[in-house]
C-alpha positions as CSV (number, residue, x, y, z in Angstrom):
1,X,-30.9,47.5,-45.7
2,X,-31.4,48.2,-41.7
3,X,-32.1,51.6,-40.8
4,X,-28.6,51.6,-39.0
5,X,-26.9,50.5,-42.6
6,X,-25.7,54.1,-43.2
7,X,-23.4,54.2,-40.4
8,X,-21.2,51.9,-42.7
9,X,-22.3,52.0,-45.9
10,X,-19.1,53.2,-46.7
11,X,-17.0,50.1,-45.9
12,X,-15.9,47.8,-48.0
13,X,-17.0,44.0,-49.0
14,X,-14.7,41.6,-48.4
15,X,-14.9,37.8,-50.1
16,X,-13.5,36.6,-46.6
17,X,-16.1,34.2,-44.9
18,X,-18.0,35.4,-42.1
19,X,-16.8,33.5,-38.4
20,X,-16.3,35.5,-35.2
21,X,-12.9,34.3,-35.6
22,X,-12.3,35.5,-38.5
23,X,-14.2,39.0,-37.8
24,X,-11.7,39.6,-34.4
25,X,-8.6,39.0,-36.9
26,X,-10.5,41.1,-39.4
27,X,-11.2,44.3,-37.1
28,X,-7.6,43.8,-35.8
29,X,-6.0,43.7,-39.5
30,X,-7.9,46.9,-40.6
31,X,-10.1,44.9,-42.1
32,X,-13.9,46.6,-42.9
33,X,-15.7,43.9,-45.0
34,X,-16.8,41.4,-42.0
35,X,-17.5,44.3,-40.0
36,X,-19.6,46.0,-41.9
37,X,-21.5,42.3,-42.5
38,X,-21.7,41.8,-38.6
39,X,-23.6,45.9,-38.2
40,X,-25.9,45.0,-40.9
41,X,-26.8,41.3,-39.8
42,X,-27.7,41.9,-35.9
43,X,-29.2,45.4,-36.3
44,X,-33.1,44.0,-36.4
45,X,-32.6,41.8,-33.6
46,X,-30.8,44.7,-31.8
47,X,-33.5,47.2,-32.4
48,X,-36.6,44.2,-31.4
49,X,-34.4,43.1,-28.7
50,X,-33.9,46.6,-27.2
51,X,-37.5,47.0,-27.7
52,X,-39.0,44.6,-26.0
53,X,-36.6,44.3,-23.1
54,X,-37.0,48.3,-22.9
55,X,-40.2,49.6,-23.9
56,X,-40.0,53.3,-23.8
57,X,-36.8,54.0,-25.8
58,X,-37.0,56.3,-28.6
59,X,-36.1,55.2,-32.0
60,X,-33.0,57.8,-31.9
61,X,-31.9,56.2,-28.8
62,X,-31.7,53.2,-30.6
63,X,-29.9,53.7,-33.0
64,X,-27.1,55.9,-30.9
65,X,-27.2,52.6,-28.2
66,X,-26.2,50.6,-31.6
67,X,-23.4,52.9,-32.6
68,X,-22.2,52.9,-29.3
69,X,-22.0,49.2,-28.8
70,X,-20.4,48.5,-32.2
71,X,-17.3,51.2,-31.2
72,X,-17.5,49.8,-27.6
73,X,-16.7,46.4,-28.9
74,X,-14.6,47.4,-31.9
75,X,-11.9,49.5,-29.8
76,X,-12.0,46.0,-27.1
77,X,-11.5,43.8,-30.4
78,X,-8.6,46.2,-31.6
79,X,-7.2,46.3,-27.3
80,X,-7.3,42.3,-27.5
81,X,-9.8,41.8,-25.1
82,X,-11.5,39.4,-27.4
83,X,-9.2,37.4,-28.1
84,X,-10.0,34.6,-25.6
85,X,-13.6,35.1,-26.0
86,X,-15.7,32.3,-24.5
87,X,-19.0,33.2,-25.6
88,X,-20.2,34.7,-29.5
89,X,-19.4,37.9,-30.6
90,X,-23.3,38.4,-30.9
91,X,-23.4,37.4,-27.8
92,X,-20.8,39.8,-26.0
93,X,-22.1,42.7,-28.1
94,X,-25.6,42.5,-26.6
95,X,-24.2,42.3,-23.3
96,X,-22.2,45.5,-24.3
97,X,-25.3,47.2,-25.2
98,X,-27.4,46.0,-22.0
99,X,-24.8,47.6,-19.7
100,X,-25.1,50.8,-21.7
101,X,-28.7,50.6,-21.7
102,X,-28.9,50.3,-17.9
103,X,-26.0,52.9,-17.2
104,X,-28.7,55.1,-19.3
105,X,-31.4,54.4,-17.3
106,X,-29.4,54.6,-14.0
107,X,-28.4,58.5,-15.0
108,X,-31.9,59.3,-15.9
109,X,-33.1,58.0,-12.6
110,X,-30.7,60.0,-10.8
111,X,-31.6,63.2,-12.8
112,X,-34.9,62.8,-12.4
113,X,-34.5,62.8,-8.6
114,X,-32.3,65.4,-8.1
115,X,-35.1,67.4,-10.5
116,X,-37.4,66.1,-7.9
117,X,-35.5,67.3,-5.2
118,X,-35.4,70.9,-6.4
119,X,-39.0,70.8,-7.3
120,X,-39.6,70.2,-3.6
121,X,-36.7,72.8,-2.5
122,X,-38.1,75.4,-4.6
123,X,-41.8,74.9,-3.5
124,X,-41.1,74.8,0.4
125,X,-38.9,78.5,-0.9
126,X,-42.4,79.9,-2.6
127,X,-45.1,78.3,-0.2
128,X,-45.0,81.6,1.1
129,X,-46.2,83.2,-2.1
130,X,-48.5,80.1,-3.2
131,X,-51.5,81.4,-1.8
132,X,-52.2,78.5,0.4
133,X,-52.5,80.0,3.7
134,X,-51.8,77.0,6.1
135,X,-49.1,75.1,4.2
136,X,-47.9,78.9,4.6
137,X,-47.9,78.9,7.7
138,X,-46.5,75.4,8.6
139,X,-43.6,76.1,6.3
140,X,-42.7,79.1,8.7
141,X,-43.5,77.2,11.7
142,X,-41.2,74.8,10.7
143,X,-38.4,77.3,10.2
144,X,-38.5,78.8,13.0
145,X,-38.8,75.9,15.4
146,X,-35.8,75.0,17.4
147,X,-33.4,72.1,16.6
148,X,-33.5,69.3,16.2
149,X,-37.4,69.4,15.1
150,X,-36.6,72.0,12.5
151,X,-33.8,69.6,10.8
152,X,-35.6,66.9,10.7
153,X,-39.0,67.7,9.3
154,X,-36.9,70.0,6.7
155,X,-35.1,66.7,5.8
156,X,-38.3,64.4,5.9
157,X,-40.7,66.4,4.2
158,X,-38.8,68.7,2.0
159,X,-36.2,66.8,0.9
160,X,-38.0,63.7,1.2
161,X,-34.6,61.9,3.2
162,X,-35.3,58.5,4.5
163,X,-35.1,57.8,8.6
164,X,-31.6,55.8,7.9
165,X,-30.2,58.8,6.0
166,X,-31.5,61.2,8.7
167,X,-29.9,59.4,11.2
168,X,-26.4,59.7,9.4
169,X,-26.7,63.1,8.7
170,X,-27.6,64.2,12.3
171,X,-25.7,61.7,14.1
172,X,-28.1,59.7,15.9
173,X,-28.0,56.0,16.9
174,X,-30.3,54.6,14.1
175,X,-33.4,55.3,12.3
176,X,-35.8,54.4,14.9
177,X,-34.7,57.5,17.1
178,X,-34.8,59.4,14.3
179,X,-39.1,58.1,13.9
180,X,-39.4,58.6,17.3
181,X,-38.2,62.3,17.2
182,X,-40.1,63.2,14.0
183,X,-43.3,61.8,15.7
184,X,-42.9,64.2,18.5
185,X,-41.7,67.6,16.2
186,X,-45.1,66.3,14.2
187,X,-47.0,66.3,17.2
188,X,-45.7,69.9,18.2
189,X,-45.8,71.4,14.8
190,X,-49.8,70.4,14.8
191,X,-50.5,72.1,18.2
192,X,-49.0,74.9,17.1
193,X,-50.9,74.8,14.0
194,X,-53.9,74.3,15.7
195,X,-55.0,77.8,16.1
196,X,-54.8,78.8,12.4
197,X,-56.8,75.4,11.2
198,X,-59.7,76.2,13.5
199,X,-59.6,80.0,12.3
200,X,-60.6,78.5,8.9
């Protein structure tokens, strides 16, 4: 038996024969038998599938992505959307699961950006207190410089904000004035940095 088999080793066998037609009719009736026959026939190839179009998921993942997919399509079976189905029900299930898969991945990207994003926040907040001197003092210099300089190397360097998404933000034509600018407030933050490099 699969590794996912307990999830429905509870249901019960059913003489009817196994056809995707039969299975929607099944699933809408109540029915358990062809169901349970479908979870335990495509859980390999969903777990090598998974794996080798995903390297990096976790066996728990796995098996949760499974579960999932198999409610997923079991509620759209019972709502009716599969009753004009074009393709196999093997066949819409694995798409079910890719979409989960990649809605996965999609919120782990964007947490491990925002996680990003704070790391960066809360190191500009402690540079002062990091022992590094210089990247002390730039981080005060920067501060304290006037607008819009101070904006935008705060939003390019510390939060890491592409020129098009600066330019948005601060209301400027397009990204190239926003390059332009940034050169410049880089050029001025050096000089005034100048003095503390030669000092060491």
């Amino acid at each position: 038996m699969s590794v996912y088999g307990f999830a429905f080793c509870a249901l019960m066998d059913s003489s009817q024969e196994y056809s995707d037609q039969n299975l929607i009719s099944s699933v809408k009736a109540g029915g358990k038998g062809l169901l349970k026959e479908f979870y335990l026939q495509q859980s390999s190839a969903f777990s090598n599938w998974l794996e080798k179009t995903f390297p990096g998921l976790g066996e728990e993942e796995i098996k949760d992505l499974y579960q999932d997919a198999i409610l997923i399509m079991v509620d759209n079976i019972r709502a009716g959307k599969l009753d004009e189905l074009q393709s196999s029900c093997k066949t819409y299930f694995f798409a079910i699961a890719k979409h989960l898969v990649y809605k996965r991945f999609d919120r782990k990207s964007k947490i491990e950006k925002e996680e990003k994003k704070l790391t960066e926040q809360l190191r500009f907040n402690m540079l002062d207190q990091s022992g590094d001197e210089l990247s002390a003092k730039a981080a005060e210099l920067v501060r304290n410089m006037d607008e819009p300089c101070k904006s935008i190397l705060l939003y390019a360097y510390y939060e890491n904000l592409k020129a098009a998404t600066i330019a948005e933000k601060m209301d400027y034509a397009d990204e190239t004035v926003v390059r332009n600018q940034k050169s410049r407030c880089m050029k001025r933050l050096k000089e005034m940095l100048t003095p503390y490099v030669n000092k060491q």
